[in-house]
C-alpha positions as CSV (number, residue, x, y, z in Angstrom):
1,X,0.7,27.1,-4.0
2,X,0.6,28.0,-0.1
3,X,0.5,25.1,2.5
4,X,0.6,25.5,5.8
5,X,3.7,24.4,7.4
6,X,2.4,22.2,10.2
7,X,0.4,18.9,9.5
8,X,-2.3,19.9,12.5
9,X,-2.3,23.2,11.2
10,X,-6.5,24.0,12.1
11,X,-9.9,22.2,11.7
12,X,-12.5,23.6,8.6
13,X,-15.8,23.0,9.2
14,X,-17.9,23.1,5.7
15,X,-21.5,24.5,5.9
16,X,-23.3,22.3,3.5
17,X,-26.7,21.0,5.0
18,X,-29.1,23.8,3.3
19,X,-31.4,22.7,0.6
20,X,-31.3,25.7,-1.2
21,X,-34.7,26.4,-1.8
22,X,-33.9,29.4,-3.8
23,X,-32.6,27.9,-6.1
24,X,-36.0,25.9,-7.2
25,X,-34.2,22.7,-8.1
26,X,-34.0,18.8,-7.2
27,X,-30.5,19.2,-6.7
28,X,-29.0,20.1,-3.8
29,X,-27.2,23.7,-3.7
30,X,-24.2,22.4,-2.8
31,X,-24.1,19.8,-5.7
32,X,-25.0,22.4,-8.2
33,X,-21.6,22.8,-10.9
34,X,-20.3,25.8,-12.3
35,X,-17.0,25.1,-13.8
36,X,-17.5,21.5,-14.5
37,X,-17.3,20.6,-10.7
38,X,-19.8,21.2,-7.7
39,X,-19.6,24.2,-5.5
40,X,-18.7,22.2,-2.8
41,X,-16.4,20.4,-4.7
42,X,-14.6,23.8,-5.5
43,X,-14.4,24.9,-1.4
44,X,-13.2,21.1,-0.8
45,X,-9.8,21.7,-4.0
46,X,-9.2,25.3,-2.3
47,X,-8.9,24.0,1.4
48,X,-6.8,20.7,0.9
49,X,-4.2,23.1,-1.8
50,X,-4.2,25.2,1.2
51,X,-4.2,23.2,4.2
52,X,-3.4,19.6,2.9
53,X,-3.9,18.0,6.2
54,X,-6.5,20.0,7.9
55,X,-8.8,18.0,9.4
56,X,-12.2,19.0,7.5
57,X,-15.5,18.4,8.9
58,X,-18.9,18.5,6.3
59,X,-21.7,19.7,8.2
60,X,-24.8,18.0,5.7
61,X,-28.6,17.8,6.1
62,X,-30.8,17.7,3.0
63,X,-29.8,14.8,0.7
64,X,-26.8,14.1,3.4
65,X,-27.0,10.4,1.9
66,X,-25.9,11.7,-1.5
67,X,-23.7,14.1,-0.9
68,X,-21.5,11.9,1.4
69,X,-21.5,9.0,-1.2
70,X,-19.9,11.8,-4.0
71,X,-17.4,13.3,-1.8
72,X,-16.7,9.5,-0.4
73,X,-16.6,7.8,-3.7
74,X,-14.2,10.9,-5.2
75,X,-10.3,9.7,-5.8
76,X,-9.2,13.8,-5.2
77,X,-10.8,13.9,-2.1
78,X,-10.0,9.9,-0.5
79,X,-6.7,10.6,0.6
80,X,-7.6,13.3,3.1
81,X,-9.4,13.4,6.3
82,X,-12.9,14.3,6.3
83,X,-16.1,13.7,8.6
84,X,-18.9,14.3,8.3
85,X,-21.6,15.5,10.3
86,X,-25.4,15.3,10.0
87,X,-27.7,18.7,11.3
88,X,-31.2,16.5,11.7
89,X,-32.8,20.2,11.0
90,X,-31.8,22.9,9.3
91,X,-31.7,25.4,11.7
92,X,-29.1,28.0,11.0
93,X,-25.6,28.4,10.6
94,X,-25.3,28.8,14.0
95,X,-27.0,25.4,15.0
96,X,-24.9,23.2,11.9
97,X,-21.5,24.8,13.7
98,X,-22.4,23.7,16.9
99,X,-23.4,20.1,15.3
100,X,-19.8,20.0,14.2
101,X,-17.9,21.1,17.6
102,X,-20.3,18.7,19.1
103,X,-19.3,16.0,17.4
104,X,-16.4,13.2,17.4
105,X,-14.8,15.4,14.7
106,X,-15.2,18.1,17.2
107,X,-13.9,16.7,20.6
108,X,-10.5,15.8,18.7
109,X,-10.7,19.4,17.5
110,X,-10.9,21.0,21.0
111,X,-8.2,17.7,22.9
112,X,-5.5,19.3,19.8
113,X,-6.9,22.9,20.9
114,X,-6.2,23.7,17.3
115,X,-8.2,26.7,15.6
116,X,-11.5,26.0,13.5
117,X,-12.4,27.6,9.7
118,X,-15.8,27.9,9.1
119,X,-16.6,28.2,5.8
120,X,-19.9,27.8,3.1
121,X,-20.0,25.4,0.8
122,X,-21.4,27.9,-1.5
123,X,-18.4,30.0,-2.5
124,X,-16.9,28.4,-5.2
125,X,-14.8,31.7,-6.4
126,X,-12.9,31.4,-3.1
127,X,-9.1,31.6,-3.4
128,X,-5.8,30.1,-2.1
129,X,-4.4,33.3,-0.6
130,X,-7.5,33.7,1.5
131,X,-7.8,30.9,3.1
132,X,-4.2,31.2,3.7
133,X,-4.2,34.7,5.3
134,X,-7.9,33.8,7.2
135,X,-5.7,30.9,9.1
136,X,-2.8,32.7,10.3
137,X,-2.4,31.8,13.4
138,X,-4.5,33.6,16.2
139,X,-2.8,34.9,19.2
140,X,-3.5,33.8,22.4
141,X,-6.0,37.1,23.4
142,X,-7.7,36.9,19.8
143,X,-10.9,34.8,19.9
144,X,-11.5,34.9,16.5
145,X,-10.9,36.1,13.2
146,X,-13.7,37.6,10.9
147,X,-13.4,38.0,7.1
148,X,-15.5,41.0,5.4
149,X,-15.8,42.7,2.4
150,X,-17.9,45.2,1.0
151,X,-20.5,44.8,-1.8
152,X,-22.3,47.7,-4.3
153,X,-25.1,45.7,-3.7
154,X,-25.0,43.8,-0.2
155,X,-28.7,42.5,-0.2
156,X,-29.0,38.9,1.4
157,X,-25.7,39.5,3.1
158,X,-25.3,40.3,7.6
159,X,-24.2,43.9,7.5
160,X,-21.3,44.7,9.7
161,X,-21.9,47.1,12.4
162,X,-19.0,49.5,13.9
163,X,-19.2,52.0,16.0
164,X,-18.6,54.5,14.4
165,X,-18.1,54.7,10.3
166,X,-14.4,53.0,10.9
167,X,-14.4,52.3,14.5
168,X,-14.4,48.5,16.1
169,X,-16.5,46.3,14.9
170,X,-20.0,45.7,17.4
171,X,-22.3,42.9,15.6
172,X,-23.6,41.5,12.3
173,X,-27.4,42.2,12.1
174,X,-28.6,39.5,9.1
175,X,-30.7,41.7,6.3
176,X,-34.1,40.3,7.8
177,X,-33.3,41.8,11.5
178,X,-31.7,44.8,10.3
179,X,-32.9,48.2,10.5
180,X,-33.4,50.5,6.8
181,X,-30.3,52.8,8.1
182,X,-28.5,49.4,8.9
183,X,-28.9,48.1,5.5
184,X,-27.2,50.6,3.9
185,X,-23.8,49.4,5.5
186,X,-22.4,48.0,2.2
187,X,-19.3,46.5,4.8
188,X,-21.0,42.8,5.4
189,X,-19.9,39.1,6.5
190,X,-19.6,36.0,4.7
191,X,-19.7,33.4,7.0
192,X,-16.0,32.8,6.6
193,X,-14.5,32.6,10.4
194,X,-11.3,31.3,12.2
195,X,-12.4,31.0,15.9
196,X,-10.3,29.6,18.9
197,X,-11.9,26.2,18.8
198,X,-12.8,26.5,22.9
199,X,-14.3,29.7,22.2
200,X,-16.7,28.2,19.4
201,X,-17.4,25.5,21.7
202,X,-18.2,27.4,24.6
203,X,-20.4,30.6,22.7
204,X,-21.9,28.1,20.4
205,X,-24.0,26.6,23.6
206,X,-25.2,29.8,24.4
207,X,-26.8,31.1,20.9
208,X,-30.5,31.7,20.6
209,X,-33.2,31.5,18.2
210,X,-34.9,34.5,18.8
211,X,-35.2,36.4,15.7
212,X,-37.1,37.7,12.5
213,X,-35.9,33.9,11.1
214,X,-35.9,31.5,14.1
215,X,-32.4,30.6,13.4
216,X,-29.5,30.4,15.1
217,X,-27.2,32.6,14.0
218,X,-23.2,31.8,13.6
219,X,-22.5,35.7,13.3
220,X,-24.3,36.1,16.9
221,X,-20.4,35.0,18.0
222,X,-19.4,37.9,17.0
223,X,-21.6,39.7,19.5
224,X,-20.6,37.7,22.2
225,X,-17.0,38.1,21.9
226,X,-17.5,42.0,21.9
227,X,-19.3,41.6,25.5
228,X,-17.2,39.6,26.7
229,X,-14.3,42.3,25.5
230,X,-12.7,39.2,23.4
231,X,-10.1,40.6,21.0
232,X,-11.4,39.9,17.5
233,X,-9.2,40.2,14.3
234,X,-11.0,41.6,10.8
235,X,-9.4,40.3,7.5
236,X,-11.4,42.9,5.2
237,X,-10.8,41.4,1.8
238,X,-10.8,44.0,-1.0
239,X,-11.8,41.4,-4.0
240,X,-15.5,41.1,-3.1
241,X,-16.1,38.4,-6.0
242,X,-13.4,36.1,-4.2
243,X,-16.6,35.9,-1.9
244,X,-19.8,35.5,-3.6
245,X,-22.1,32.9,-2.2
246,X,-24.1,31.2,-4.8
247,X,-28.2,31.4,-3.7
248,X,-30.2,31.4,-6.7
249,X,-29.9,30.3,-10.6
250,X,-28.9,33.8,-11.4
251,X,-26.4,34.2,-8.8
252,X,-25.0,30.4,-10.0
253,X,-25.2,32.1,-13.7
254,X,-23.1,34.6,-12.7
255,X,-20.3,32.8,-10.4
256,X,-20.2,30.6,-13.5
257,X,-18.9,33.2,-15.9
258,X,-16.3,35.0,-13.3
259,X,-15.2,31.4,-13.0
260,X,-15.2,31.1,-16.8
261,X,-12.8,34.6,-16.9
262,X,-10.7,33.6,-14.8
263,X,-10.1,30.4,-16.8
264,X,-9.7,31.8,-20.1
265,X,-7.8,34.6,-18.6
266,X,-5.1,31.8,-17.1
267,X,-4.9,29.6,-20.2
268,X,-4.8,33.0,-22.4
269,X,-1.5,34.4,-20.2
270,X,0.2,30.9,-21.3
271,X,0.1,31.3,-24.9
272,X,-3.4,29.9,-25.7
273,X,-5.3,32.3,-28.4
274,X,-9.0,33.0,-27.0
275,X,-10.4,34.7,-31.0
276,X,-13.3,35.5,-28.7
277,X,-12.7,34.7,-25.1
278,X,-16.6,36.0,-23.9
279,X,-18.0,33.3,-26.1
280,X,-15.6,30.4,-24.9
281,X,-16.5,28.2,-21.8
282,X,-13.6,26.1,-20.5
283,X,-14.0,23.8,-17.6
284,X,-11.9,24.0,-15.0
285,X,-10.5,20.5,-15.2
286,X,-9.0,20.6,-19.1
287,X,-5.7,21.4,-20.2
288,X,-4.4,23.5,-23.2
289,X,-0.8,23.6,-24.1
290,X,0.3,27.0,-26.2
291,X,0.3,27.5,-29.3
292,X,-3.7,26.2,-29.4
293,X,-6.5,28.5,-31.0
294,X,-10.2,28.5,-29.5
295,X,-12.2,30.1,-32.0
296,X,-16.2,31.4,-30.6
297,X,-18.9,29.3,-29.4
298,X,-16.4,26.7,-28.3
299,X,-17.2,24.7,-24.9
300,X,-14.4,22.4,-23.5
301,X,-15.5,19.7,-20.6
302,X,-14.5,17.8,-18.5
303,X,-10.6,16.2,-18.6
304,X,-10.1,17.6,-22.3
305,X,-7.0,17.7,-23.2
306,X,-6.0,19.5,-26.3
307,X,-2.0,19.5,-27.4
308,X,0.5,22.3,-29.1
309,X,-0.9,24.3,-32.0
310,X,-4.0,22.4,-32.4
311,X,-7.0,24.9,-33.7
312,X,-10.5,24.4,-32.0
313,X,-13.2,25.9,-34.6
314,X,-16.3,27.7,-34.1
315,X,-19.3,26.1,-32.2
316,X,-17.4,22.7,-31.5
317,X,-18.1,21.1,-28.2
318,X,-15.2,18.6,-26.4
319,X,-16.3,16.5,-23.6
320,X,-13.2,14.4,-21.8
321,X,-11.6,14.4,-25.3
322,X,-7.7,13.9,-25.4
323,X,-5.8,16.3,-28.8
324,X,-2.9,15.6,-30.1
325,X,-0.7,18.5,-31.7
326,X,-1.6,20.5,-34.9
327,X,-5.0,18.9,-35.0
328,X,-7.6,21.1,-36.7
329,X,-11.3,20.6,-35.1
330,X,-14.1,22.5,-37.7
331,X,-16.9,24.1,-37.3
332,X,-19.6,22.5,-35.2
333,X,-17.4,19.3,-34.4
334,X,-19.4,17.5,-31.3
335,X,-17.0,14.7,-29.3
336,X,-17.2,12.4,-26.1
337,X,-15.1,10.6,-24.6
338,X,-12.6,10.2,-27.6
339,X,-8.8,10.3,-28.5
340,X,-7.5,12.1,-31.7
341,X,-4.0,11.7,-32.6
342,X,-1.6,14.1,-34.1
343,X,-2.2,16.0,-37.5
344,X,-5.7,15.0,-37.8
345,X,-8.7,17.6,-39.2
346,X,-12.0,16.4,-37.8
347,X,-15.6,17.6,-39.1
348,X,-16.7,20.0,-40.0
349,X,-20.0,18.5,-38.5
350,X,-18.4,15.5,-37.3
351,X,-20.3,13.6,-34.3
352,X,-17.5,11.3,-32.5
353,X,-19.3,9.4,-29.6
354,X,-17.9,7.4,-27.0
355,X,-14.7,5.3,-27.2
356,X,-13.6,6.4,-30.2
357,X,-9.3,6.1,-31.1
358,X,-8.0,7.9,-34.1
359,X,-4.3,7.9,-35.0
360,X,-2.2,10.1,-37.0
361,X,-3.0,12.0,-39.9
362,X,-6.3,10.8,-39.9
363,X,-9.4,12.8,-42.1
364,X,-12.8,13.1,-40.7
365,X,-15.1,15.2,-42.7
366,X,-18.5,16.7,-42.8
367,X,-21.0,14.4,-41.3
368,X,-19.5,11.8,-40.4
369,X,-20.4,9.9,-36.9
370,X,-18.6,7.8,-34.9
371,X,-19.0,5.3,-32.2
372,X,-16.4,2.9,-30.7
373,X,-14.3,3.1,-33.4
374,X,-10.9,3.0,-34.2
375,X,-8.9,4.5,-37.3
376,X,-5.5,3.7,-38.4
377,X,-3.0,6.0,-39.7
378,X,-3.6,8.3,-42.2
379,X,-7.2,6.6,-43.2
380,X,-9.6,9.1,-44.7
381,X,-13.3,9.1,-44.1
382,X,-14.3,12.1,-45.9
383,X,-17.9,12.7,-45.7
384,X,-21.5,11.3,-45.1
385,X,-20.8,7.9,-43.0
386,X,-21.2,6.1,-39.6
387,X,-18.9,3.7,-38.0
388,X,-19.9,1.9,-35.0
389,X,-18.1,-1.0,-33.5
390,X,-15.7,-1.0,-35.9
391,X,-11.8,-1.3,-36.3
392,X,-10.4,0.2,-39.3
393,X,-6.6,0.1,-40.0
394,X,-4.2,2.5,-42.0
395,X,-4.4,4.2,-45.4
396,X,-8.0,3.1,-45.8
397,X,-10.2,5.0,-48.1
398,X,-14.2,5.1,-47.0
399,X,-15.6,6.6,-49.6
400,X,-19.2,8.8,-49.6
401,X,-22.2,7.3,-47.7
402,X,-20.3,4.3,-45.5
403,X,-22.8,2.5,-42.9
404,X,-21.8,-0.1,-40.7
405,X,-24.7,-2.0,-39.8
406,X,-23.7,-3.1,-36.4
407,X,-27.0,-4.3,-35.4
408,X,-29.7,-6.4,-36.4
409,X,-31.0,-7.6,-33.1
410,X,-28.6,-10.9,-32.5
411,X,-26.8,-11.2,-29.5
412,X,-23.3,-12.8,-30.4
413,X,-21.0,-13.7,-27.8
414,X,-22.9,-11.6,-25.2
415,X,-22.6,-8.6,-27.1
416,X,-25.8,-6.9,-29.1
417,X,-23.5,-4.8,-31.0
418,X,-20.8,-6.6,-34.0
419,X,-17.6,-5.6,-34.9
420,X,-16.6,-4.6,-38.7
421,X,-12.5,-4.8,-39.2
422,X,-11.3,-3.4,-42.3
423,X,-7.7,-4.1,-43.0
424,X,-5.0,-1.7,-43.7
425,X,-4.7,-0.4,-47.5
426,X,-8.6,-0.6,-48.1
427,X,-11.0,0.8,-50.5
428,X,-14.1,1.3,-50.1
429,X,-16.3,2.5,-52.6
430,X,-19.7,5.1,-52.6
431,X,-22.6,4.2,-51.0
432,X,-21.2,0.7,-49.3
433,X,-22.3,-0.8,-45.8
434,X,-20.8,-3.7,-43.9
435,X,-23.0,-6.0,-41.9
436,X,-21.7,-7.2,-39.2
437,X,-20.2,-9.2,-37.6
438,X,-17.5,-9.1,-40.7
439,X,-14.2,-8.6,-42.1
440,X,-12.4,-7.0,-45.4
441,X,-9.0,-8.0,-45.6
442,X,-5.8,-5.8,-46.0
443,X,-5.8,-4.4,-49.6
444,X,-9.2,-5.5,-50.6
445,X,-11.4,-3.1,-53.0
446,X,-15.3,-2.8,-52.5
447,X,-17.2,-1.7,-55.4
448,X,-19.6,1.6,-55.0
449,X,-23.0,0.6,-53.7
450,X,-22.1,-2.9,-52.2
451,X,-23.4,-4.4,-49.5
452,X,-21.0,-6.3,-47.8
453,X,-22.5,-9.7,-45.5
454,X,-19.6,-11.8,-45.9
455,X,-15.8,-11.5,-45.2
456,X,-13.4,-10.1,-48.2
457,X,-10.5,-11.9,-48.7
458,X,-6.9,-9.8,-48.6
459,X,-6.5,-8.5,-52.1
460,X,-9.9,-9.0,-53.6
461,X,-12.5,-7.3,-55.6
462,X,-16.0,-7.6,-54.1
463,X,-18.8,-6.7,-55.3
464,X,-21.9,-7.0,-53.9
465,X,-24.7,-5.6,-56.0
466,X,-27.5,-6.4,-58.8
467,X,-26.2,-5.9,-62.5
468,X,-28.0,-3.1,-64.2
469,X,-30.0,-3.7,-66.8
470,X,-31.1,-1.3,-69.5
471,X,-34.7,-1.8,-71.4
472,X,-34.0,0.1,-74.2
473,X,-37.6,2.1,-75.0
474,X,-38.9,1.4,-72.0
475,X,-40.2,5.2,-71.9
476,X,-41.8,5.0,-75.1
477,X,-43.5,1.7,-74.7
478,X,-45.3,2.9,-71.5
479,X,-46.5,6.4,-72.8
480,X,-44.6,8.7,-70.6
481,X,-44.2,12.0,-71.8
């Protein structure tokens, strides 16, 4: 990880007041997640592992409210110092930068004469090493630094215009002001800038909205430094996907899955085995230790966690689940919010909902569901059941077709849901349910097809069930062939 080495180091402003109409959604763009986290969220990890103490300023507009409270309420981001600043109307890039030099934020900024990143909030592929090389520090004659790249397909983006094919750079034209010859510049600008913070304050006064979009355009600076024979320095970054602004679904669909490669690709180069690494969708935020196997179809969310040589079958889906080692997940396994301990198979089929804790060497088979359960060591629960509220201790045997009945519309002790224990050294026959609130004690058996509505003492036999009766020519008597 780069840091820079002093603690004043620059000021980042954040663009994130657009609604992002393009994107035909409720939410705003800068909320949207690839990844498991928010693009804004994304800039916000890659500027503080960069520049831990930079002194970041969010420039917000629609749904400001929200947005502030996330950020706010986030433990990552608490510990670092960020403003932010309201643009009362969306009215360029150029208009939310001046907001933020305008501001409080802004007149520390310019009294510490430190230098000023601008950056989208809608770049979520953006790396470490360029917002480390974008805030070198600017000599005294260089008014700003401006980051380009070149695109196969630069529509949406301002073109950069040199004179010349490779000569000094003139302006940015944006794609609605620029001429057809113009557009065919595939060299274009990202909105990623490191400006002398008086010069941003001072050129930032003087931009105008007189164009195809009525904006005020941020790459307009560029302009004006060129007349005013400013020195500016061009970072021309040769990884054009580092770069991608995210302005539509399809764009989002497709940052999502470069995200997604890169991912894979990391946890693959530490010894994780990807059988099928296109299929696979890994969220940024879980952990894999080697010696794991993801086979296809799988998705992993969240703050998963999934320990040495554990195998992670087709289709299954992990959401802040925590694997111990040599665990074997099947086929189609779905899981929240859960902890399985070491040497445990789980599912096929299995459905393991919240707040569920499984110890060692613990079987979960086809079909069974969980919820806010916990199983003992090496307790086996084979097939066909549902646990809810329940606490079941080691070397228990639940046989076929187990049902808690954890509710029955009571409200004991505050609580609408009731708790089944059943003690360690357990069998439970076939076809049983428990209705709670109850407990079977430690070595008790339950015959097949019982239903159980009172405590089992430790040791017993209970049987809770009609004895069957035979009518011997019963069929005959009533005529049926």
């Amino acid at each position: 990880m780069h840091t820079q080495k002093d603690p004043d180091s620059c000021g980042v402003i954040v663009l994130a007041a657009g609604q992002g109409k393009r994107m035909k959604s409720q939410v705003p763009k800068a909320l949207h997640e690839i990844g498991g986290k928010a693009l804004l969220f994304h800039v916000l990890d890659r500027v503080f592992e960069t520049l831990p103490h930079a002194k970041v300023a969010i420039v917000l507009g629609h749904e400001h409210q929200k947005i502030e409270q996330l950020v706010s309420e986030s433990p990552v981001f608490k510990i670092h110092d960020i403003c932010f600043v309201v643009q009362p109307e969306q009215k360029g890039t150029g208009d939310a930068a001046k907001c933020a030099i305008n501001s409080e934020w802004g007149e520390k900024i310019l009294a510490k004469k430190l230098p000023v990143l601008v950056l989208p909030a809608d770049l979520p592929l953006i790396s470490d090493e360029l917002i480390l090389q974008m805030t070198e520090p600017l000599t005294r004659s260089v008014s700003l630094r401006l980051l380009t790249t070149e695109f196969q397909d630069p529509t949406g983006y301002g073109r950069v215009i040199r004179r010349g094919k490779k000569g000094s750079i003139l302006r940015i034209v944006e794609e609605k002001d620029a001429t057809l010859r113009e557009k065919q510049t595939n060299e274009v600008a990202v909105s990623i800038y490191f400006f002398q913070s008086s010069f941003l304050k001072a050129m930032s006064q003087r931009l105008s909205n007189r164009n195809t979009q009525g904006e005020y355009y941020l790459t307009d600076l560029v302009a004006f430094a060129v007349q005013r024979k400013k020195t500016i320095d061009i970072l021309n970054w040769k990884n054009s996907d580092d770069v991608r602004g995210v302005n539509n679904a399809w764009e989002l669909a497709h940052a999502q899955r470069l995200m997604n490669e890169r991912v894979v690709k990391k946890w693959a180069m530490q010894g994780v085995q990807f059988i099928d690494p296109w299929s696979s969708w890994i969220d940024v935020s879980v952990e894999l230790s080697s010696g794991v196997t993801i086979h296809p179809g799988v998705i992993l969310r969240g703050k998963t966690k999934i320990g040495p040589d554990s195998v992670i079958g087709p289709r299954s889906v992990l959401t802040d689940v925590v694997v111990g080692r040599e665990v074997a997940i099947k086929t189609g396994t779905i899981a929240d919010s859960s902890v399985i301990g070491d040497y445990c198979t789980v599912g096929p089929y299995a459905h393991l909902r919240l707040d569920n804790q499984i110890e060692t060497h613990v079987k979960i088979g086809n079909f069974v569901e969980l919820k806010k359960t916990k199983i003992g060591d090496y307790t086996s629960i084979a097939h066909l059941s549902y646990l809810g509220d329940a606490e079941v201790g080691k070397r228990v045997n639940i046989g076929c077709g187990f049902v808690t009945c954890n509710f029955d519309g009571r409200i004991i002790e505050g609580e609408r849901k009731h708790k089944t224990i059943i003690g360690d050294d357990v069998f439970m026959g076939s076809d049983c349910q428990t209705v709670a609130p109850v407990t079977v004690g430690q070595g008790a058996y339950v015959a097949s097809g019982s239903t159980i509505t009172e405590n089992v003492e430790p040791g017993s036999l209970a049987i809770a069930r009609s004895r069957q009766v035979n009518k011997i020519g019963y069929v005959a008597k009533k005529g049926i062939n």
